[in-house]
TORNUSE-5901 format. One record per atom (N, C-alpha, C, O): x, y, z. Coordinates in pm, 1 decimal. Last residue first. Example, Ala and Ser with C-alpha at 12.3 -4.5 7.8 and 13.67 -1.06 7.14 Angstrom:
2
@X->1285.0&Y->-225.0&Z->708.0
@X->1367.0&Y->-106.0&Z->714.0
@X->1290.0&Y->3.0&Z->787.0
@X->1340.9&Y->113.8&Z->803.9
@X->1319.0&Y->-569.0&Z->780.0
@X->1230.0&Y->-450.0&Z->780.0
@X->1320.0&Y->-330.0&Z->780.0
@X->1423.6&Y->-331.9&Z->846.5
END
This chain:
124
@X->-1005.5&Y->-1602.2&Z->-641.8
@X->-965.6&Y->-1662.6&Z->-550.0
@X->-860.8&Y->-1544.3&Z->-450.5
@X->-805.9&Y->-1582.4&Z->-347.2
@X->-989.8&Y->-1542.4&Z->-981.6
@X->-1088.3&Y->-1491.1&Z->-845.9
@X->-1067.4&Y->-1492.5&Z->-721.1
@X->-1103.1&Y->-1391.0&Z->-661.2
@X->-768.9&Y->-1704.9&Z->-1083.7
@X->-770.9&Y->-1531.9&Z->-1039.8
@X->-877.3&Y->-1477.6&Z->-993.6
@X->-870.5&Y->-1359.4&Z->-960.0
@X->-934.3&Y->-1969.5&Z->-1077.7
@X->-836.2&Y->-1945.7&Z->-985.1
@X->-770.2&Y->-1760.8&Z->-1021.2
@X->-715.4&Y->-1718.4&Z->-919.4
@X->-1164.5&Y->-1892.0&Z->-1208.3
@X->-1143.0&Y->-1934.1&Z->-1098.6
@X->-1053.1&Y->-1912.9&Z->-982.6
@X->-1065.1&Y->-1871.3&Z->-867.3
@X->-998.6&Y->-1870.2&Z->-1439.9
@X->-1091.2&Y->-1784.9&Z->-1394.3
@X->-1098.1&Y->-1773.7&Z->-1265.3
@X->-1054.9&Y->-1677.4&Z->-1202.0
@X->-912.4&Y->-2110.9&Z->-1510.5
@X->-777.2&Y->-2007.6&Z->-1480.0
@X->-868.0&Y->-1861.6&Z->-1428.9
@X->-809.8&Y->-1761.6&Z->-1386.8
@X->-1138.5&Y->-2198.2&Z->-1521.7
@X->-1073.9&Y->-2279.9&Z->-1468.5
@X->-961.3&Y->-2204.9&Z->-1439.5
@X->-904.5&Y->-2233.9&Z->-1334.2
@X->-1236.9&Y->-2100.1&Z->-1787.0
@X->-1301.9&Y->-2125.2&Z->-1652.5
@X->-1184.5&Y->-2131.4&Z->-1545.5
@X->-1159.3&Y->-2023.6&Z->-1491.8
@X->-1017.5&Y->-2242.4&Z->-1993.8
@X->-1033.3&Y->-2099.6&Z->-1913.5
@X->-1102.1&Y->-2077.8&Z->-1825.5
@X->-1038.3&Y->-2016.7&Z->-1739.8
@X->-1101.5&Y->-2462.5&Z->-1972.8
@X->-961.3&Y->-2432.7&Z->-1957.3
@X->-966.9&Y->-2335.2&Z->-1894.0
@X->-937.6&Y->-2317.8&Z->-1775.7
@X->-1359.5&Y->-2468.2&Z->-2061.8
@X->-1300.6&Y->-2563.2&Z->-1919.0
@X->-1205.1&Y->-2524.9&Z->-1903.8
@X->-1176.9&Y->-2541.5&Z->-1785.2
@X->-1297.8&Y->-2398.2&Z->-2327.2
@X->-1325.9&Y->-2310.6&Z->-2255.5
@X->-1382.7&Y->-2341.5&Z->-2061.9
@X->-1424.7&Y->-2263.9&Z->-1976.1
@X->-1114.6&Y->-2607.8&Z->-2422.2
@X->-1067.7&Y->-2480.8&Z->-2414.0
@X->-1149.9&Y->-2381.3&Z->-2272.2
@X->-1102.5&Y->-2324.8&Z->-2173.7
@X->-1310.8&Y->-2801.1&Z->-2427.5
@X->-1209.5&Y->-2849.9&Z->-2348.8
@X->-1131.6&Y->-2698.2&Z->-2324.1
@X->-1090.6&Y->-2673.8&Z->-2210.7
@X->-1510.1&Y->-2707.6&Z->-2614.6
@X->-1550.7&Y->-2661.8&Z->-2461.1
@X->-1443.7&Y->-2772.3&Z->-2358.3
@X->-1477.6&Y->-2815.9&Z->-2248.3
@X->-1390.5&Y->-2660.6&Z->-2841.3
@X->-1384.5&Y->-2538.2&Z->-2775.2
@X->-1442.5&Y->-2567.7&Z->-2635.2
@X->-1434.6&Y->-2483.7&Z->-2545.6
@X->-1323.1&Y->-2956.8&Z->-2887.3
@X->-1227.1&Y->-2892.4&Z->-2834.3
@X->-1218.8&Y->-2758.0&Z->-2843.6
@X->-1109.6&Y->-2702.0&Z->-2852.9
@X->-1616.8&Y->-3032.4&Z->-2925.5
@X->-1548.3&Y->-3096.4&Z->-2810.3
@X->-1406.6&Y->-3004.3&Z->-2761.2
@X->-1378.1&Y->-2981.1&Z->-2643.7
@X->-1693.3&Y->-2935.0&Z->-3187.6
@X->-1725.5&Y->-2839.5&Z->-3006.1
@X->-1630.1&Y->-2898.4&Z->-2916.7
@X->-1565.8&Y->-2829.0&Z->-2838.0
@X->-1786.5&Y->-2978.6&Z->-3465.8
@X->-1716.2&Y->-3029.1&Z->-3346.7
@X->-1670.1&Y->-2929.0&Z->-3266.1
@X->-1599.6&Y->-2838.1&Z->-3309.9
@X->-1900.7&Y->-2901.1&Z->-3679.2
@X->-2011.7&Y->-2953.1&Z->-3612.9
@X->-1903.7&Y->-3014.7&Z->-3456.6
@X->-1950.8&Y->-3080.4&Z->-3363.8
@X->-1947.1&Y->-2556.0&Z->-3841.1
@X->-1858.0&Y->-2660.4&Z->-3796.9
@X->-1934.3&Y->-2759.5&Z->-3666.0
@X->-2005.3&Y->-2711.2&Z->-3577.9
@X->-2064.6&Y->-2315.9&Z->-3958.9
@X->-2134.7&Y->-2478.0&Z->-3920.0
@X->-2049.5&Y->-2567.3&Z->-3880.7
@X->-2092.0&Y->-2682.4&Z->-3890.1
@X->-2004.3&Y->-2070.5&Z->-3895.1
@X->-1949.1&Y->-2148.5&Z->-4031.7
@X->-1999.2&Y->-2292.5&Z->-4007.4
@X->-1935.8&Y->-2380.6&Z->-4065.6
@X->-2121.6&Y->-2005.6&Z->-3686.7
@X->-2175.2&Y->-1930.0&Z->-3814.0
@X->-2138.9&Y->-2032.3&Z->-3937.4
@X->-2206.3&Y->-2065.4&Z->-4034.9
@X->-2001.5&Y->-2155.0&Z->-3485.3
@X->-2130.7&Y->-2210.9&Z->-3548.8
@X->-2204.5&Y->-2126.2&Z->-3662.0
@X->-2310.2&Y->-2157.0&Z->-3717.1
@X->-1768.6&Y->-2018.8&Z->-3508.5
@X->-1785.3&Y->-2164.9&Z->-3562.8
@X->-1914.3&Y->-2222.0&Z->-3572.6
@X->-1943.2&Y->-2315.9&Z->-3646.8
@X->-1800.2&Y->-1779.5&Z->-3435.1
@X->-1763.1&Y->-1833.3&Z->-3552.3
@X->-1739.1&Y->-1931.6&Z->-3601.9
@X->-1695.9&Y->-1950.1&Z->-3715.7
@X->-1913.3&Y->-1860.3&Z->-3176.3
@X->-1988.2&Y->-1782.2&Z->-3252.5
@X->-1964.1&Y->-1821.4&Z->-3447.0
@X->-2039.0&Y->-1860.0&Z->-3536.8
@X->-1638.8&Y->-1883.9&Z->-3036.5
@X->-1743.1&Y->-2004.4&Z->-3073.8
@X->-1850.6&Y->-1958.3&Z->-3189.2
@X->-1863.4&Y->-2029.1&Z->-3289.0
@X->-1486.4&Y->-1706.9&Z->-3077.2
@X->-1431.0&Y->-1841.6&Z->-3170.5
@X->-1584.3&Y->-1914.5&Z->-3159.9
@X->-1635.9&Y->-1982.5&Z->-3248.6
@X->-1619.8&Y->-1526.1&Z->-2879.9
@X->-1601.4&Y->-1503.3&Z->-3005.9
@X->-1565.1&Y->-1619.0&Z->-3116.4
@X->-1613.7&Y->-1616.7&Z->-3229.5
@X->-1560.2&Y->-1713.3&Z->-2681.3
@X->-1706.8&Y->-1699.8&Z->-2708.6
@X->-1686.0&Y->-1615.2&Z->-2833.8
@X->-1768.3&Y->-1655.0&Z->-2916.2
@X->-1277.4&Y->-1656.2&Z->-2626.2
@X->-1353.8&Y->-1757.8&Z->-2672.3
@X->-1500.4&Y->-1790.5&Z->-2686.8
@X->-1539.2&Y->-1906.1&Z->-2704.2
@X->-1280.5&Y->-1393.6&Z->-2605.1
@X->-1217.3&Y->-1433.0&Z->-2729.2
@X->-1286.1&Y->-1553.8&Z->-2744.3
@X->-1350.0&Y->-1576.3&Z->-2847.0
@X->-1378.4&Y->-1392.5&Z->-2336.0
@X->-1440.3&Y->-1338.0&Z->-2397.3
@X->-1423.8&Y->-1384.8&Z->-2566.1
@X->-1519.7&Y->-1406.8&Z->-2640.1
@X->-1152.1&Y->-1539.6&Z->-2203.1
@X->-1304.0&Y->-1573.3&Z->-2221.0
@X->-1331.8&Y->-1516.9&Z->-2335.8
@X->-1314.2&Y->-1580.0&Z->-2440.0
@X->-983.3&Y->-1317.6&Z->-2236.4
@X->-919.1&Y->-1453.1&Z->-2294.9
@X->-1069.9&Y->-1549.6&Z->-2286.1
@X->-1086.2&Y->-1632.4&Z->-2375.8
@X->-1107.6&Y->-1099.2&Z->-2085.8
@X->-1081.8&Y->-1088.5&Z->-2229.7
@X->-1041.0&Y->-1260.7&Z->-2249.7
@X->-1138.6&Y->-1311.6&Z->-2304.9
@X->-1056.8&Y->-1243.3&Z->-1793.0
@X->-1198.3&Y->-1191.5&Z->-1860.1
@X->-1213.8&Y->-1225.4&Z->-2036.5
@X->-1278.6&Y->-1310.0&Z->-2098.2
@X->-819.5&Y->-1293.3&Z->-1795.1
@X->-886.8&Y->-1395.5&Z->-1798.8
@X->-1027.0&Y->-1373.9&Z->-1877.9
@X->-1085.0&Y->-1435.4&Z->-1967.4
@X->-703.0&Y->-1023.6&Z->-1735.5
@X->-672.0&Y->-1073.8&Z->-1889.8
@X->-740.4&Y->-1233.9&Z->-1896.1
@X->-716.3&Y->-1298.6&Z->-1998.0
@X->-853.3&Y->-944.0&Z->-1524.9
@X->-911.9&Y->-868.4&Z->-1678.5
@X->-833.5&Y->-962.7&Z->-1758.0
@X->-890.4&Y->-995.0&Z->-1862.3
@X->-730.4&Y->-1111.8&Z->-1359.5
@X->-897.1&Y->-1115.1&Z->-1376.3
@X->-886.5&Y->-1026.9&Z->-1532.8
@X->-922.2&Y->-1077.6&Z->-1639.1
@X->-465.0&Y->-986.3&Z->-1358.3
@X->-458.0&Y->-1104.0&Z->-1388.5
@X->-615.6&Y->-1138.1&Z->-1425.7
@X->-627.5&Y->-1197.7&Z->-1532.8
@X->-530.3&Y->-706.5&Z->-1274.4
@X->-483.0&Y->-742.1&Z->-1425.7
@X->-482.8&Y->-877.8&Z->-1473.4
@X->-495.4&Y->-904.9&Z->-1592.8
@X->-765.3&Y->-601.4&Z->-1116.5
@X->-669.3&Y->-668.1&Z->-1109.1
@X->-660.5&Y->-719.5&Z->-1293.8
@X->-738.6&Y->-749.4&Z->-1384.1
@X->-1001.5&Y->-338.0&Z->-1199.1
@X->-858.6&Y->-257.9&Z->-1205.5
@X->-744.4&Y->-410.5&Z->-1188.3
@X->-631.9&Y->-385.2&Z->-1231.6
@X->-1214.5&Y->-388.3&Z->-1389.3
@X->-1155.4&Y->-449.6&Z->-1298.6
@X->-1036.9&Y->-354.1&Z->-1335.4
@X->-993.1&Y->-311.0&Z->-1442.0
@X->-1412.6&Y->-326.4&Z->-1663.7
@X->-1387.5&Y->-235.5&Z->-1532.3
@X->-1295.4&Y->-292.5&Z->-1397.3
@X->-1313.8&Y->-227.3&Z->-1294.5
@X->-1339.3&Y->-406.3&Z->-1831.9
@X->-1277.6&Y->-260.7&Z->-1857.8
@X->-1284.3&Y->-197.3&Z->-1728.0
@X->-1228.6&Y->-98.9&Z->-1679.3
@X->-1444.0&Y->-692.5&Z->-1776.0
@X->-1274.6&Y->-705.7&Z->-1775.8
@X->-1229.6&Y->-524.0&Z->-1797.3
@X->-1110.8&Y->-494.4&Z->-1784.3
@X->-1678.0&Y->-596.7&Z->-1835.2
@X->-1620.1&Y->-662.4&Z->-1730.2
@X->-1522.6&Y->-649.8&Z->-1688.3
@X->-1495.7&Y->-603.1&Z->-1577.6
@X->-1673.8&Y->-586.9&Z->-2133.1
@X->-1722.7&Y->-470.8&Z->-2064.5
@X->-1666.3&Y->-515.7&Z->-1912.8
@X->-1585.5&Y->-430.1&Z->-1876.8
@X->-1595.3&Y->-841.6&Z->-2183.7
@X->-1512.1&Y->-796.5&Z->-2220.8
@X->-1509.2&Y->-602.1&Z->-2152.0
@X->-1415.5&Y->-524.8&Z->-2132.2
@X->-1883.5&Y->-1008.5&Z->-2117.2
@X->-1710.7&Y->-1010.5&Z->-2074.0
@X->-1649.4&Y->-878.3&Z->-2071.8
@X->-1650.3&Y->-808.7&Z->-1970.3
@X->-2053.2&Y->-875.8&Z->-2285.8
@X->-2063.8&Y->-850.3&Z->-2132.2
@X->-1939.8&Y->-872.3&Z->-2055.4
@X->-1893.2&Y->-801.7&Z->-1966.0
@X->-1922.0&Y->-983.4&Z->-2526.2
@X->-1926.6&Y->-809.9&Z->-2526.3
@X->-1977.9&Y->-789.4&Z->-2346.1
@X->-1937.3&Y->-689.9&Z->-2286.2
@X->-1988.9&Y->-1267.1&Z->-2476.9
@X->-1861.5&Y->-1181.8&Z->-2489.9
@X->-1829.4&Y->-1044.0&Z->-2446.6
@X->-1746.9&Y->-1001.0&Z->-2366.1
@X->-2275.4&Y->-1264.5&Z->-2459.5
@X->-2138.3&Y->-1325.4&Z->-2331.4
@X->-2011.5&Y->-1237.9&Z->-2353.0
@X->-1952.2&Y->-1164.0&Z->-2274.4
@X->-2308.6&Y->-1202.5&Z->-2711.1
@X->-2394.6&Y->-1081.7&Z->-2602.4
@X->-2302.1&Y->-1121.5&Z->-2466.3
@X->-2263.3&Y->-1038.0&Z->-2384.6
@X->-2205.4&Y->-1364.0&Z->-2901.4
@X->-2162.0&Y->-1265.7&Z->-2881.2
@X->-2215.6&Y->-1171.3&Z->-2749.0
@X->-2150.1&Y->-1077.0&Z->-2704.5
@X->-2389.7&Y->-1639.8&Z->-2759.1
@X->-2187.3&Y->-1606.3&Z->-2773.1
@X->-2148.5&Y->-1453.5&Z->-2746.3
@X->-2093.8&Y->-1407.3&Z->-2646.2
@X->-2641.4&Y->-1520.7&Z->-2862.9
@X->-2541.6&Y->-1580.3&Z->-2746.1
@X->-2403.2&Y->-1587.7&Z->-2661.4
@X->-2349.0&Y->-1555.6&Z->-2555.7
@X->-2577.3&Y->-1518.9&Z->-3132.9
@X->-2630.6&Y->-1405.0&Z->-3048.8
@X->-2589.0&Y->-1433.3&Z->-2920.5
@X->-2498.7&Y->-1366.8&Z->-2869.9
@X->-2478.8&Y->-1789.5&Z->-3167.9
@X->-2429.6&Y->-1710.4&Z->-3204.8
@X->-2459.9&Y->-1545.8&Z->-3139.9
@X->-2368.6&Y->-1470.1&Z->-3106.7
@X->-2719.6&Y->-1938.8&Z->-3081.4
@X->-2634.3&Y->-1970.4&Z->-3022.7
@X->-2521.7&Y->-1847.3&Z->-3046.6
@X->-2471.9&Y->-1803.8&Z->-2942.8
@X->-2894.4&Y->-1824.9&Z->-3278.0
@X->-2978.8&Y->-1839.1&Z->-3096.3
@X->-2763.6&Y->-1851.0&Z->-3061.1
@X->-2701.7&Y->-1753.5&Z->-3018.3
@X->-2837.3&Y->-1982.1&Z->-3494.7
@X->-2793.9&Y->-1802.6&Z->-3478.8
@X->-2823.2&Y->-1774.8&Z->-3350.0
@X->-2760.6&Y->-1678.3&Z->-3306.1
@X->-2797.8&Y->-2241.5&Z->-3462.6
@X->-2641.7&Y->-2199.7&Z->-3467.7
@X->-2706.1&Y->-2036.3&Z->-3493.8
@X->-2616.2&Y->-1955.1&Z->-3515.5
@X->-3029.0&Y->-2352.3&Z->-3153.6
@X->-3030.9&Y->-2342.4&Z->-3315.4
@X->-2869.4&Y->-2268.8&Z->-3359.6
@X->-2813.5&Y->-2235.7&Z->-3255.1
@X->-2821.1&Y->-2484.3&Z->-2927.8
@X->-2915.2&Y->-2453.1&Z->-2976.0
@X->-2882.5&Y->-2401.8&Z->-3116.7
@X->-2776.3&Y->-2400.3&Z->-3179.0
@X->-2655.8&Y->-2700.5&Z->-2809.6
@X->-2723.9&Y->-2769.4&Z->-2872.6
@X->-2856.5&Y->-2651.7&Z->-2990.5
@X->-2935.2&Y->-2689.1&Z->-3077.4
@X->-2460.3&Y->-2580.3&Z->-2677.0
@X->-2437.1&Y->-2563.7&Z->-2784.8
@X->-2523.2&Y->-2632.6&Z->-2831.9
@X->-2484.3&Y->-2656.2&Z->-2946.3
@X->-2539.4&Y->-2333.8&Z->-2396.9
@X->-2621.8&Y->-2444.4&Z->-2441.3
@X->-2587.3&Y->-2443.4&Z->-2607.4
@X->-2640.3&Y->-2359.7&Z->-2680.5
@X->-2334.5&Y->-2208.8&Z->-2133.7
@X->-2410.6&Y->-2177.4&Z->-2275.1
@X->-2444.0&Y->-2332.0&Z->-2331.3
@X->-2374.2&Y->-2429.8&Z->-2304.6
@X->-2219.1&Y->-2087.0&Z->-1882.3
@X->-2343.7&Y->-2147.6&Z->-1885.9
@X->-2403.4&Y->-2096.9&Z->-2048.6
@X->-2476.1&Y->-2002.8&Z->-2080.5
@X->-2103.5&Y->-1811.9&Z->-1762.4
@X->-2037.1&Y->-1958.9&Z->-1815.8
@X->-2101.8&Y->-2070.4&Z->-1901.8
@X->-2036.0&Y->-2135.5&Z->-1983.0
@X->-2220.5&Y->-1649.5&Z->-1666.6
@X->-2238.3&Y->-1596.1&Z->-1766.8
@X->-2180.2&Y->-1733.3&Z->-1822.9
@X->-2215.5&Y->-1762.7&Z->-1937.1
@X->-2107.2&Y->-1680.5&Z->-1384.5
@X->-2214.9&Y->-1673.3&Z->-1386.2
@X->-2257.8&Y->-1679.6&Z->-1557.6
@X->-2366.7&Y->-1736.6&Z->-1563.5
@X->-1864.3&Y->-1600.6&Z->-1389.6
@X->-1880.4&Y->-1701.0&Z->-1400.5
@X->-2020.2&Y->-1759.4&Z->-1369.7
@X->-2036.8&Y->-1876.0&Z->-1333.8
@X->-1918.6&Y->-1324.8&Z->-1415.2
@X->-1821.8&Y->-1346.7&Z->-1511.9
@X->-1848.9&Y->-1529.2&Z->-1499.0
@X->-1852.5&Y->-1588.4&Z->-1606.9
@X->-2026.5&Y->-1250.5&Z->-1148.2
@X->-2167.6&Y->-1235.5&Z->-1280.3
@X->-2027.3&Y->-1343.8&Z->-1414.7
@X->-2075.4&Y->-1427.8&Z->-1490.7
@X->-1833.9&Y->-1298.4&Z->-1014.7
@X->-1957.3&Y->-1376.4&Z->-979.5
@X->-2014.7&Y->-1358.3&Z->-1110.5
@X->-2048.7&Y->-1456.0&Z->-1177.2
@X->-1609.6&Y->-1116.6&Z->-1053.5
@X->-1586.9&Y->-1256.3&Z->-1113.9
@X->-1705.6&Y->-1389.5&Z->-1082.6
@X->-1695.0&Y->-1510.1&Z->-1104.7
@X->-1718.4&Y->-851.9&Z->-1002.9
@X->-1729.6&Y->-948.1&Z->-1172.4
@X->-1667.7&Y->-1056.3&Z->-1179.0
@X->-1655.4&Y->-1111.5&Z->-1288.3
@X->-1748.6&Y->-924.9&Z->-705.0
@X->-1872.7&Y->-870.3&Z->-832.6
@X->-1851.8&Y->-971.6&Z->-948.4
@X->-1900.6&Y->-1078.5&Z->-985.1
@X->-1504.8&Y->-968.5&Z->-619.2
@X->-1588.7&Y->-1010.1&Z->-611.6
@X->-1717.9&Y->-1049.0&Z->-705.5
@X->-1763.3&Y->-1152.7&Z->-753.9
@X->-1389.7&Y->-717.5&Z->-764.3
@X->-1352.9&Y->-787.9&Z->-789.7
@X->-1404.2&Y->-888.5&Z->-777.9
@X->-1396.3&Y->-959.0&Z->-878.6
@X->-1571.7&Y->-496.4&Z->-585.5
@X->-1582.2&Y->-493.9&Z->-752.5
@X->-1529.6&Y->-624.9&Z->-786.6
@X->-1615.0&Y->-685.0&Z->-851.9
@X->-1479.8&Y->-594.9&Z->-343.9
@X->-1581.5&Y->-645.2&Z->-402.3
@X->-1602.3&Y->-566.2&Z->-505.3
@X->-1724.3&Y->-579.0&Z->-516.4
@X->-1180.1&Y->-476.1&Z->-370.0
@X->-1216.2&Y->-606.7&Z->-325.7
@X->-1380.5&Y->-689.6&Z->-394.9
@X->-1393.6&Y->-792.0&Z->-461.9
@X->-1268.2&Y->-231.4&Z->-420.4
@X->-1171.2&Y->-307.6&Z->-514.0
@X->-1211.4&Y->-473.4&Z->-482.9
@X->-1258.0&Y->-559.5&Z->-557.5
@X->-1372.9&Y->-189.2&Z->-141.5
@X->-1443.1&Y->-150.2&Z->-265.4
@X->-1354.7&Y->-229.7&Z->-417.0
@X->-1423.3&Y->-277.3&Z->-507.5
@X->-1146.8&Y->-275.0&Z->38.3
@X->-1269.0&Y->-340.8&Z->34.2
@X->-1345.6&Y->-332.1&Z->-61.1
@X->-1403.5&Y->-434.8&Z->-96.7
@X->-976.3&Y->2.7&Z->-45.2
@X->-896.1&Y->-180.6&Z->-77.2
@X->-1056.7&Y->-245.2&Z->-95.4
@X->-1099.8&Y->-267.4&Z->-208.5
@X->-1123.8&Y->219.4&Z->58.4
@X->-1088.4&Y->159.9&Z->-111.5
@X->-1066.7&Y->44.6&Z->-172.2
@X->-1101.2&Y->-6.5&Z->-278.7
@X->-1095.0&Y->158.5&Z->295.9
@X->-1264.1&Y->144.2&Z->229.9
@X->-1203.3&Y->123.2&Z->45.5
@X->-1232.7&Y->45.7&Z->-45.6
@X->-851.4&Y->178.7&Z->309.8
@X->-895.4&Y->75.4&Z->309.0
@X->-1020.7&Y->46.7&Z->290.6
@X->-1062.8&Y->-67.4&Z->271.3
@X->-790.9&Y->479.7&Z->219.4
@X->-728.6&Y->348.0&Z->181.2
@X->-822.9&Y->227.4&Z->226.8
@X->-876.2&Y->181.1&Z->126.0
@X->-941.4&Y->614.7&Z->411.2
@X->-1005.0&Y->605.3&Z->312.7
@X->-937.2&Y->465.6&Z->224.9
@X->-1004.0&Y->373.7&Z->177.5
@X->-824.1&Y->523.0&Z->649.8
@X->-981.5&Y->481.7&Z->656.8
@X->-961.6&Y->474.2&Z->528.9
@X->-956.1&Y->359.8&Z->483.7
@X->-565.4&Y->705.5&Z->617.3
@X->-580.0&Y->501.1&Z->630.2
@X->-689.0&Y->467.0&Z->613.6
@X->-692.9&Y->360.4&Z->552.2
@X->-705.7&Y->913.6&Z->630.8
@X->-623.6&Y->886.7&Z->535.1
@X->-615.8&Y->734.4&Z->470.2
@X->-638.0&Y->676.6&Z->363.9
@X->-787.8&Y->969.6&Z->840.1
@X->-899.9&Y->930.9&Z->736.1
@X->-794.2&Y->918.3&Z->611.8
@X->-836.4&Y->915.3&Z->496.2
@X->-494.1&Y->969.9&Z->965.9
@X->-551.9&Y->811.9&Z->1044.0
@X->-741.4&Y->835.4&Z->942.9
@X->-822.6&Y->744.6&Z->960.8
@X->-438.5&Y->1213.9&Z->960.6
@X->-345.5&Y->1068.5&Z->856.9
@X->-444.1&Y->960.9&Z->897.7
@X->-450.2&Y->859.0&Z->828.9
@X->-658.2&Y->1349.5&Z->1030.6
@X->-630.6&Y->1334.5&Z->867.7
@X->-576.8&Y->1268.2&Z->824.9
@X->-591.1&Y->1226.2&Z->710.0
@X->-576.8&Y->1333.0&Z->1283.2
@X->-710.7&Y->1249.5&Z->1254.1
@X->-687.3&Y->1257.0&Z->1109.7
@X->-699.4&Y->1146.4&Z->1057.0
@X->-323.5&Y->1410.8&Z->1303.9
@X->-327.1&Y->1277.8&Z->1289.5
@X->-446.7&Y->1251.5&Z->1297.5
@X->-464.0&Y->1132.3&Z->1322.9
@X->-390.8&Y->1705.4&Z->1268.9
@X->-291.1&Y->1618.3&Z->1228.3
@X->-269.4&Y->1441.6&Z->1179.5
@X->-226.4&Y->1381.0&Z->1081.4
@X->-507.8&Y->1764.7&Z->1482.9
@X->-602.0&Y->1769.3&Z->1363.0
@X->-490.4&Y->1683.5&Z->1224.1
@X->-523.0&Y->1624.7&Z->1120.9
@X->-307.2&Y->1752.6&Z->1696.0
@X->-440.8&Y->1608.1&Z->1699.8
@X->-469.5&Y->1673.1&Z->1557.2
@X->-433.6&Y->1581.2&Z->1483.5
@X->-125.8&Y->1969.2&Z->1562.2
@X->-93.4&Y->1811.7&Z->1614.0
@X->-232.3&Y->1730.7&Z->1600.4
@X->-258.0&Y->1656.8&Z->1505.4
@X->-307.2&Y->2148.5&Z->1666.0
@X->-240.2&Y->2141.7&Z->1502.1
@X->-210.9&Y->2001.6&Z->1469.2
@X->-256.3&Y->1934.2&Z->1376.8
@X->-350.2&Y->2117.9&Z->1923.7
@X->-462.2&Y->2128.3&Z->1863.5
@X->-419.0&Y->2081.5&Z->1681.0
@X->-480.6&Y->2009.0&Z->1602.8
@X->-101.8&Y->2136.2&Z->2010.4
@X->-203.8&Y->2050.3&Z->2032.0
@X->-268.3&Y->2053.3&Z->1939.5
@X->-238.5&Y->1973.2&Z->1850.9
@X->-48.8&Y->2430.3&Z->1955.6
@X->36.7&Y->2317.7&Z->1829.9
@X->-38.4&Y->2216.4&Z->1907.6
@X->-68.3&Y->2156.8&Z->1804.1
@X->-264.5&Y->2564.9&Z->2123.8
@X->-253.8&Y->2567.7&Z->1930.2
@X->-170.4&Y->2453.4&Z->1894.9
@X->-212.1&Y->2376.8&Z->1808.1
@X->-92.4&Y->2502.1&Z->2371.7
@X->-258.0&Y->2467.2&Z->2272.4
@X->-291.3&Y->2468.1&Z->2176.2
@X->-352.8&Y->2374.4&Z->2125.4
@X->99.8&Y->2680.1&Z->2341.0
@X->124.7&Y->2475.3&Z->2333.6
@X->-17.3&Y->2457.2&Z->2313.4
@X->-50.1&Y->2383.4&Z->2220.5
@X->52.1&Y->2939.3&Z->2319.1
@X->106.3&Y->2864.0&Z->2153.4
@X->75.7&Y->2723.2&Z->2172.7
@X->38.7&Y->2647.6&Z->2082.8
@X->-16.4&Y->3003.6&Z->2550.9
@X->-121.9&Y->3003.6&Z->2453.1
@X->-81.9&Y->2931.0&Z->2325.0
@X->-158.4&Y->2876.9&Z->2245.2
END
């Protein structure tokens, strides 16, 4: 009567290690596409028009940013969150440059090609 019981102890045994592994890897896939996620809406959000009026553009900036930067709180990969934030900073610089009217862009949107671009590649 005992070798049935430790059967029984045994199989209930290894269905718990083996939802053990399930749950791990529904986790990995869920990480996976959170990660997915925000680096679609994150380069999705890339797309700003410096031709417009400098407060349109400034509201702009900042509403990219603060969506960044909310982005980057929820990714658990570290290399994506510190791309996120390092965006995000730069839509903050831009903001403040068209508050202060500065009329040359060329080398925030060689910067922010930069960062795209290291975006990209920690999405990957």
């Amino acid at each position: 009567m005992k070798f049935p019981r430790v059967l029984v102890v045994l199989g209930l045994g290894m269905l718990l290690a083996g939802c053990e592994q399930v749950d791990t890897a529904v986790g990995q896939v869920g990480a996976a596409k959170d990660k997915a996620s925000a680096c679609a809406e994150a380069l999705g959000l890339a797309n700003l028009d410096p031709n417009l009026d400098p407060a349109e553009l400034a509201k702009q900036a900042q509403d990219k940013a603060d969506r960044l930067r909310a982005l980057a709180n929820q990714v658990a990969d570290q290399d994506l969150k510190q791309n996120l934030f390092t965006i995000a900073d730069s839509y903050l610089a831009l903001e403040q440059r068209k508050l202060n009217q500065l009329s040359n862009l060329s080398d925030w949107i060689q910067r922010n090609t930069d960062n795209l671009s290291r975006l990209r590649s920690a999405c990957l």
